[in-house]
C-alpha angles and dihedrals in degrees: 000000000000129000126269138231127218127173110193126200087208147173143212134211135170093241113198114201123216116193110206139170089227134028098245119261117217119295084009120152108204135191115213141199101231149007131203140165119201132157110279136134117153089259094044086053100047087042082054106038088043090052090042093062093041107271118147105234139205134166150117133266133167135218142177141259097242136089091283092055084078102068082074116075093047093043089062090036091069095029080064086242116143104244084214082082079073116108107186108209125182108266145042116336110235121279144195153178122203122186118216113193127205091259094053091257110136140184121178135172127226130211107204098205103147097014100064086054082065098117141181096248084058088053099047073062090067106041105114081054094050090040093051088042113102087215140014116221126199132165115181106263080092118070118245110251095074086049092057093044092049103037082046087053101048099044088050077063101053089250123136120243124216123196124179092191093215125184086028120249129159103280109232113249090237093057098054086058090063104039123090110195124011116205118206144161125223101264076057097047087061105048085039078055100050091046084048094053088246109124133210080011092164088071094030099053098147093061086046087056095056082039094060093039088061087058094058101265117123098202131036112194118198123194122209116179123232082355097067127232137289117224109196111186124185110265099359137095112277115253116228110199122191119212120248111250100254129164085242105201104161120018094183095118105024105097083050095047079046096069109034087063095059099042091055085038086060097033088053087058088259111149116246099257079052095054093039086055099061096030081061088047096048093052099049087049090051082055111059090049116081105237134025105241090061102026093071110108127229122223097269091053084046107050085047095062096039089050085049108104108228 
């Protein structure tokens, strides 16, 4: 299988991580039962999980220039990403709080800093990297200027481009046109419904589907939980993919390891029931470990589970 190449328009956060019995209700205090800070950020996991099971990666994140900033460097370092994907920009590093509740369930909330300072003009940079990767990869920590620059610049060479548009915002026409896949949840599916005038889109996929096609994207993946994912492609039959039977304890991570998974499934010339299959498999690992940074499976731990019957 060869290699594959991925370019990320990333992002990094310090994300801290609240266990809790309980998701909080509003004006709830909570005690918890840990506490914990590790590097983190969207970008920063699909850069990780893609490189832990032998992608190439490239890509561009930004951080600060205070105290947090330095959880960086050492954080690619041992993610066997090169530090030199760092861009410092003047501000806050990103930051965020996820809460993991007894029964797995999570929310968390995300502030941009650094990220939001990611422009075009770092991207063009960039250019010759974006042009050789087999993929590029955004999530939406990341504005959306640097996305377009580097999506328009992948599909003029013929690459495919990959979005998971979290935390949801309306996703520009534009950049539709140059996106090839888009990746949501259902929470997602919902809110990219509402923005696409079909309504109650998480129990009507298919019409979201043909929804999506008429923007520009070829693939629409829907994840679903304990209940799988759903892969529609234009003009081919729709993959339903079931979820492996895990002990989920803590899903922070596993929508990112997702679609890492697929995307270096696709970008190693796997097709794309192949790919579905161990982007399903990476997600339910990523679950049953406590964290993101170390709940990420390699290839051995994936193929395992893949080659597991249900």
């Amino acid at each position: 299988m060869a290699t594959a190449g991925l370019f990320v328009i990333g992002s990094f956060v310090a994300a801290c991580c609240v266990e809790v019995d309980a998701l909080p209700q509003p004006g709830e205090s909570l005690s918890a039962r840990s506490f914990s800070m590790e590097p983190g950020g969207k970008g920063f996991n699909l850069a990780v999980a893609a490189r832990r099971l032998g992608a190439d990666v490239a890509g561009l994140f930004a951080v600060g220039d205070d105290d947090l900033a330095r959880l960086a460097p050492p954080a690619f370092e041992r993610a066997a990403l090169s530090p030199d994907l760092l861009r410092r920009k003047a501000g806050p590093t990103g930051g965020g709080v996820g809460f993991v509740a007894a029964d797995g369930e999570t929310c968390l909330a995300v502030a941009s800093g650094a990220n939001a300072l990611l422009s075009a003009e770092d991207v063009r940079v960039c250019a010759a990297e974006i042009e050789a990767a087999a993929i590029c990869l955004a999530q939406f920590e990341s504005p959306d200027a640097p996305i377009l620059e580097a999506f328009s610049i992948a599909r003029r060479a013929g690459r495919l481009t990959l979005i998971n548009p979290s935390p949801f915002r309306p996703i520009d026409d534009a950049l539709l046109a140059v996106t090839s896949a888009l990746c949501v949840n259902r929470t997602e599916a919902r809110a990219l419904g509402a923005t696409l005038g079909v309504s109650g889109a998480d129990d009507r996929l298919d019409v979201l589907a043909d929804a999506v096609f008429g923007e520009g994207p070829d693939a629409l993946v829907v994840t679903l939980g304990s209940k799988g994912a759903l892969a529609f492609r234009r003009g081919d039959a729709t993959i339903e993919q079931p979820a492996f039977p895990v002990e989920a304890i803590d899903a922070l991570g596993a929508g990112d390891s997702f679609a890492a998974a697929l995307a270096t499934g696709l970008a190693e010339g796997r097709g794309w029931e192949a790919a579905m299959r161990r982007a399903a498999a990476a997600g339910a690992l990523t679950a049953t470990v406590r964290g993101t940074f170390d709940a990420f499976p390699g290839p051995d731990a994936l193929d395992r589970l893949v080659r597991a019957p249900f």
